[in-house]
N, C-alpha and C positions, 0 to 999 in steps of 0.2 A: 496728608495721608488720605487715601481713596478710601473711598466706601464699600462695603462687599451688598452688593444685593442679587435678590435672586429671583429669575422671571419665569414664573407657570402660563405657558403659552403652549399652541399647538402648533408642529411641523410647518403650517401651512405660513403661518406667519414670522418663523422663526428669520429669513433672510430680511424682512422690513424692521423687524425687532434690531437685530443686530446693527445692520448700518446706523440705527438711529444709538442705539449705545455707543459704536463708535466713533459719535461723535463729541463725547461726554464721557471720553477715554482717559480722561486726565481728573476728571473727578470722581470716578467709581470704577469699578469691576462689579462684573454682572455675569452671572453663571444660568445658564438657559436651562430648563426642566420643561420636557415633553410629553403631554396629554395625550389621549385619541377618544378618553368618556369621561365627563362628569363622576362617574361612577371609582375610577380608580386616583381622583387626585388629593383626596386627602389622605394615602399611602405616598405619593409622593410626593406631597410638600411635609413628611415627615422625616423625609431621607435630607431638609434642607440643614445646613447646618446648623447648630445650635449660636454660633455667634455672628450670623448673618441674621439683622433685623429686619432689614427693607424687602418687602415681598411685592413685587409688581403681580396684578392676571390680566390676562387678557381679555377683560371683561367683566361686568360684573356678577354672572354666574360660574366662573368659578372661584372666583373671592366668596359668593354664597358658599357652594360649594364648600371652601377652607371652615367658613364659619360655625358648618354645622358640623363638620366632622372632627375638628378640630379649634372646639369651643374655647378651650384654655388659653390659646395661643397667646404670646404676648409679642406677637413681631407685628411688624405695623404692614397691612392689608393697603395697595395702592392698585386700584382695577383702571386701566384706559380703555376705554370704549370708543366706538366712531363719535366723534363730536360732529356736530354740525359745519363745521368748515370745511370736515374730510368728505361727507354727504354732500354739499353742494360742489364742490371741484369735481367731483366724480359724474354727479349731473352733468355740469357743464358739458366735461372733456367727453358726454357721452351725445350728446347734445352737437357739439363740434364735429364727432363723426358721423351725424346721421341729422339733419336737419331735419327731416319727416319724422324722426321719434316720436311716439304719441304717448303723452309721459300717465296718460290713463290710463295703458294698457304695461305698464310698470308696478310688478307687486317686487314690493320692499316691507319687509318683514318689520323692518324699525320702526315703522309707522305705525303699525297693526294697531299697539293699543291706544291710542288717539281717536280711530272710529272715524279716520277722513282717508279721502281719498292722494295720490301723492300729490296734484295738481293744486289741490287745497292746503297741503300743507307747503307748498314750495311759493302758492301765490295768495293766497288766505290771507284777508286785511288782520285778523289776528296772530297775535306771535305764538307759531307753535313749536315746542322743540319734546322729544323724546325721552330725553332724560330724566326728567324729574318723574312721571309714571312707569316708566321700567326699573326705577330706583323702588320705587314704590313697592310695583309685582314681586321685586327678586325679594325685596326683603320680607317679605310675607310667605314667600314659599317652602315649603318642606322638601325631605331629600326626596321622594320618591315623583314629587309636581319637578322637579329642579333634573330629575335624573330622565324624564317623559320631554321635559321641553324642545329637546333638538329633533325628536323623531316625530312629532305634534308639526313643528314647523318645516318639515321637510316636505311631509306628507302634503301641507299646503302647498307649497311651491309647486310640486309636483301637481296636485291636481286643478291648482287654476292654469296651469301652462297645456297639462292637458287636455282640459274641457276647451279650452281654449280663448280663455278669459286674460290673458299675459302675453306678452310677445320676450319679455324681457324678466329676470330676476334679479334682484338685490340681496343683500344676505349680511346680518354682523356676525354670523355663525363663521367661521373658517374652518369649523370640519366637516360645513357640508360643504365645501367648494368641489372637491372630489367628486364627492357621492351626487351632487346636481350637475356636475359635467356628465358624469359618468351615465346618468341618467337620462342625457338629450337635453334635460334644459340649459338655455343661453341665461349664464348667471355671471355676475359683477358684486365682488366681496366691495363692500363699504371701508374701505382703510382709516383710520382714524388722521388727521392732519400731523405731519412732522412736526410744527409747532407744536401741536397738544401733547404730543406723546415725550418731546421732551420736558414739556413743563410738568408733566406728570413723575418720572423719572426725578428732577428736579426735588420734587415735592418729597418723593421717598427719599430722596438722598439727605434734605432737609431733615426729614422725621426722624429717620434712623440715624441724622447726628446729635438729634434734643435727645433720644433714649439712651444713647450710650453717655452719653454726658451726666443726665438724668443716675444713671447706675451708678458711675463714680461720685457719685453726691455725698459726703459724709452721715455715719448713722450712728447713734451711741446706745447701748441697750443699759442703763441705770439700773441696779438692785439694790434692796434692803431685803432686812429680817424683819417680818411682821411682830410689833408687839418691840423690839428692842429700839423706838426712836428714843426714848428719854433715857436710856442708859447705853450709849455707843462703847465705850471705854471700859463693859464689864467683861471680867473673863469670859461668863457665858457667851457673850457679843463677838468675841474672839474666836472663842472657838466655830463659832456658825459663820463668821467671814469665811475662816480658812474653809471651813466644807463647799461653801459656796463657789471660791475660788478653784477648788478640786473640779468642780461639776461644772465650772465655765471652760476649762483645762479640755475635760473628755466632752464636754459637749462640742467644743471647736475642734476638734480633733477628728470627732465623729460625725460632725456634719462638713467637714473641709472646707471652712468657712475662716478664713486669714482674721487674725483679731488683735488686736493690744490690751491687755486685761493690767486694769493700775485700782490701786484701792483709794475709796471716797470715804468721807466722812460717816455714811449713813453704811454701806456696804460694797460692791463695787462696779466698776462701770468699764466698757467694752467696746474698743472704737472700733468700724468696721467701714464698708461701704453700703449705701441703699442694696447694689445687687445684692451681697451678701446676705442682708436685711430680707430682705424680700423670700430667698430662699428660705432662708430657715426660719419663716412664716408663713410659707405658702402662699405668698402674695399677699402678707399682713392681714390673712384671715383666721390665723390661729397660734398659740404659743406651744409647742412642741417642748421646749426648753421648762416649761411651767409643768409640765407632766410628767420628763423625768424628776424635776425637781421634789414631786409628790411622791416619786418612787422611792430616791436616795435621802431625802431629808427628814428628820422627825420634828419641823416646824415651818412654816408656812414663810413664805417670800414673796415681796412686792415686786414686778420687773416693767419696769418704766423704757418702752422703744422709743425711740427719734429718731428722725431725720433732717435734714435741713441745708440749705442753702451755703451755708457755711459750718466749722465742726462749734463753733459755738452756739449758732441754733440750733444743731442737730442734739448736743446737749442739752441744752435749754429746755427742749421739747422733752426729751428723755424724762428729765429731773421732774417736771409738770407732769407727764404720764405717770410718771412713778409714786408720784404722790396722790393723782385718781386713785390707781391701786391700791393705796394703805387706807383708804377712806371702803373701802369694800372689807367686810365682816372675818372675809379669808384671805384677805390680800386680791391675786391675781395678776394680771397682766392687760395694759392700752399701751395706746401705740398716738403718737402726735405726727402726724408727716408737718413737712417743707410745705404745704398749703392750709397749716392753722390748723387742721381738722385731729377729731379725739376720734380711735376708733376704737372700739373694744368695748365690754369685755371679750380677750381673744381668749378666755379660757371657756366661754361661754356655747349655750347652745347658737345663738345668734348674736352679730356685733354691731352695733351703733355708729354710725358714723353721722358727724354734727360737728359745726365750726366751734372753736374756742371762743372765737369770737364774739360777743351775746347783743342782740339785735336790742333796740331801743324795747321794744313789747316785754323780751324779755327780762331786762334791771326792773320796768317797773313793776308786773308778776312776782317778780323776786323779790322786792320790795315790801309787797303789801303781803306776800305769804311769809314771809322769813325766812328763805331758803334763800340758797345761790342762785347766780344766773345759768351757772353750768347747769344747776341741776331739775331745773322747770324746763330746759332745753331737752334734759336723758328724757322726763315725761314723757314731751311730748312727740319724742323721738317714740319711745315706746309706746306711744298710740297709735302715731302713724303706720307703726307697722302690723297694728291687725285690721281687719279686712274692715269693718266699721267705724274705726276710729275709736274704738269703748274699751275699757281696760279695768279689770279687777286687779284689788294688791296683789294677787298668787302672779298674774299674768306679767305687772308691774316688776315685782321683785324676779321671775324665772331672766327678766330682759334683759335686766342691770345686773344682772348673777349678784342681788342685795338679800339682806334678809324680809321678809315678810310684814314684821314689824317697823322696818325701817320704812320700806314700801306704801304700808298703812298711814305711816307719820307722812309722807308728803303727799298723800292725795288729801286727808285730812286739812292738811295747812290749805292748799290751793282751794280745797272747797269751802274753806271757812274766809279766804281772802276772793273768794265768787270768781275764780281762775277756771275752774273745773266745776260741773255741778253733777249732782246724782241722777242716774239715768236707768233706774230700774234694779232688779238683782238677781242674782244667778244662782240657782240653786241644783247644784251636781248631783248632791243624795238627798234621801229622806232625814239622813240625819244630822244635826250640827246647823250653826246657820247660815245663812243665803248670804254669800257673797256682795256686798256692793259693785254698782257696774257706775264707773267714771266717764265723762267725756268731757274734754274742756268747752267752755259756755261759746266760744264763740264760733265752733263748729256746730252746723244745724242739720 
């Protein structure tokens, strides 16, 4: 089966584009989308379709471009730019018609942020190549430096050709080829190498086949009734299954999300796919499903996501997540992917993400405090993520969506096993008292 992708390029390039897809006609389809500013392409790579992944641009300002305007994106961003193999044959062949060429008096844009001249980078005992500092520039730019750069670099061309410092221009722009003809200067677009550009091609077509595969990944979303594990088999237990089951019913129904809803031991569980998963997550950063569940239920549920490599790890995970959640005061909702990791709480202000996996540091932490490995992991999860590294039980327990006292028991443990030491205390009001401030000992 071919691959759909889709190429954001400009008119100017559109015939070199195509012959080169045409030759990798039998492993993709490729639908071309035409620019003329920076300014209108993230309108149009919104018109791209929804189940086309692989995004080729023509460069890597407007894959910026895509990035900023279209932050969320989840299709996979493939920019081809002139490589160096496509700049040196173009010398050459230019070189080949003009043997007196004086390649000093050649301004090539590509070069610019290097700070050498092109003689220097063509014959320089050091290796120089452009790529890795215009990777650099573009990623650091905002829309407005991103949206200036073409009329910035035109303007150059123009005025060292006019003062008279160029005999010749180079350009990885392709929509100023026009505008510098049109203008009197002698310009020569830098084409990128056929080789690279199908290897690049290649690369998307690779990536957009790991994401769709990726999507079709098995997912299982495990629930319980908070508070009913030791009495599964009472009528009460029964009747909050069935509600339960009501609400997975109109929840798949309402988020058009294909499911097999079968009852478990503890309450019930929901095969699906990652894509699906993902959706009705927001990209596994929040639990929608746990909020109406707050609306329709008048008791509290555990909902354990997975994923995984097969529907048995994706289960696996499920059932593990779902048991994080019962360890939380109100229940909740984590989520375990297909790469080990816990994320959640997703009903929370902010979500944790941290391998299951627990590092040698932390069994023996765990150890000497008496806590789990998981859960000197959530810490120090939750330390990391304020701006110091220092963490009061209020800040501790908002992280872990825990209660406060629960919160206070494990900085307590960790400071009394010399994990964590006191670091001062914070005092919000005049009234009540000063907060202890945490940091673990071997951050300094």
């Amino acid at each position: 089966m071919k691959t759909k992708l889709a190429v954001v390029l400009t008119a100017y390039l559109k015939p070199f584009v195509e012959a080169a897809v045409r030759e990798l006609r039998d492993e993709c389809e490729a639908e071309l989308y035409l620019y003329d500013d920076f300014r209108n392409i993230g309108k149009i790579f919104s018109t791209i379709p929804e189940n086309v992944k692989g995004v080729l641009t023509s460069g890597m300002f407007p894959a910026r471009a895509i990035a900023l305007s279209q932050p969320t994106t989840d299709k996979i961003i493939c920019p081809f730019n002139t490589d160096d193999a496509g700049f040196y044959n173009l010398l050459l062949r230019l070189l080949e018609q003009n043997r007196a060429l004086d390649l000093s008096r050649v301004h090539a844009d590509l070069i610019d942020l290097l700070d050498i001249s092109l003689p220097e980078y063509i014959f320089g005992e050091r290796k120089a190549s452009f790529a890795k500092p215009l990777a650099e520039k573009v990623d650091n730019m905002g829309m407005e430096e991103l949206f200036s750069i073409e009329e910035k670099v035109f303007q150059k061309h123009l005025k060292e050709y006019k003062e008279g410092r160029s005999d010749l221009s180079i350009t990885r722009f392709s929509n100023l080829m026009p505008r510098l003809e049109q203008a009197g200067v002698p310009t020569r677009f830098a084409y990128p190498s056929r080789e690279y550009l199908e290897s690049v091609i290649r690369q998307a077509i690779r990536e957009t086949r790991l994401i769709e595969l990726e999507r079709g990944l098995p997912a299982v979303v495990s629930i319980s009734v908070k508070g009913l594990e030791t009495h599964p088999d009472s009528f009460a237990a029964e009747r909050r299954f069935l509600a339960i089951k009501e609400l997975l019913l109109d929840y798949s129904a309402l988020s058009h999300a294909d499911c097999v809803i079968q009852r478990s031991i503890t309450g019930y569980e929901a095969f699906t796919t990652r894509s699906a998963l993902s959706a009705a997550t927001r990209s596994f950063t929040a639990s929608p499903l746990s909020a109406i569940a707050a609306e329709r239920l008048g008791f509290n549920i555990c909902i354990g996501y997975g994923t995984g490599l097969s529907l048995s790890q994706a289960r696996l995970n499920a059932s593990r997540a779902r048991r994080e959640a019962e360890l939380s005061p109100m229940g909740g909702s984590f989520l375990i992917d297909f790469h080990n990791r816990l994320i959640g709480p997703l009903d929370g202000e902010q979500s944790l993400v941290l391998p299951v996996a627990s590092a040698p540091r932390d069994f023996e932490e765990a150890r000497r405090a008496g806590l789990s490995p998981l859960s000197v992991q959530k810490v120090r999860a939750a330390a990391a993520k304020q701006q110091d590294g220092r963490l009061t039980a209020q800040e501790l327990a908002a992280t872990l969506s825990i209660t406060k006292r629960s919160a206070s028991r494990f900085l307590k443990a960790l400071c009394e096993a010399g994990v964590v030491v006191s670091d001062g205390e914070n005092r919000c009001t005049t009234r009540g008292r000063p907060e202890k401030i945490f940091r673990f000992a071997d951050r300094h």
